[in-house]
N, C-alpha and C positions, 0 to 999 in steps of 0.2 A: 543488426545488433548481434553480440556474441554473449548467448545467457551464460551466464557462468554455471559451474554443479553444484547445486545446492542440495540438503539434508532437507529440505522441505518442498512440498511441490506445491511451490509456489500460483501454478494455474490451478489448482483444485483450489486451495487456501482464498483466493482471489477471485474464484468464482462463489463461493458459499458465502462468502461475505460481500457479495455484487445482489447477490439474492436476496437475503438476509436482510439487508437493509436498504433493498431499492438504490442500488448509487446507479449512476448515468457517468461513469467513468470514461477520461480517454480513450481508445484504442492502442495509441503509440506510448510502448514503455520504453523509456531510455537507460535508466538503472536499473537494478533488484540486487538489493545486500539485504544478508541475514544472519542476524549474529545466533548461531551455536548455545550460546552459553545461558542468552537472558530470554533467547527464543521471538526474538522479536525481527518482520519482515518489514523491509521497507523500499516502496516500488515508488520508484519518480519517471511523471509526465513528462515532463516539461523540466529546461534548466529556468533557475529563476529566484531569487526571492518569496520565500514564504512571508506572505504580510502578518494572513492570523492561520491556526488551527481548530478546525474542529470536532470535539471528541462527539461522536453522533452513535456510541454506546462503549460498554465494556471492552477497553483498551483499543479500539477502533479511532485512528485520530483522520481528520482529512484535512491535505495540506491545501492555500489556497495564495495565490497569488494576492498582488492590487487590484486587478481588474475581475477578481471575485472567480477566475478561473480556477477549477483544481491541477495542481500539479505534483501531487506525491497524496499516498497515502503510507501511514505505521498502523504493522497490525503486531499489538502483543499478546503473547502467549498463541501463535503462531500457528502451533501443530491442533492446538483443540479442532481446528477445522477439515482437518483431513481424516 
């Protein structure tokens, strides 16, 4: 995979909120866009259909397929973590 340059670093951002809130996240990241403006990361597992979301704290959402796997998380307000 070719990460793009992002204004955020993104493995720090995504490790303090791996801790933070005990997630048991994939290893394999396919995506990572992060928009500038509204400050918001957003890393996908898996391609796929999100069935539900869930917000599991303050702007923290976890994306989850049908078969209840995760496959993306949104982090907003992005940079508080670095």
């Amino acid at each position: 995979m070719i990460i793009p340059r992002l204004s955020v670093d993104y493995e720090l951002v995504l490790e303090k909120v791996i801790r933070k809130y005990n997630l048991k996240l994939p290893a394999k990241i396919i995506r990572i866009s992060y928009d500038d403006r509204d400050d918001i990361l957003e890393i996908d597992f898996s391609i796929g259909e999100v069935e539900y979301s869930d917000p599991i704290g303050e702007g923290i959402i976890v994306e989850y397929d049908a078969n209840g796997n995760i496959i993306g998380i949104v982090i907003e307000k992005a940079t508080r973590f670095q």
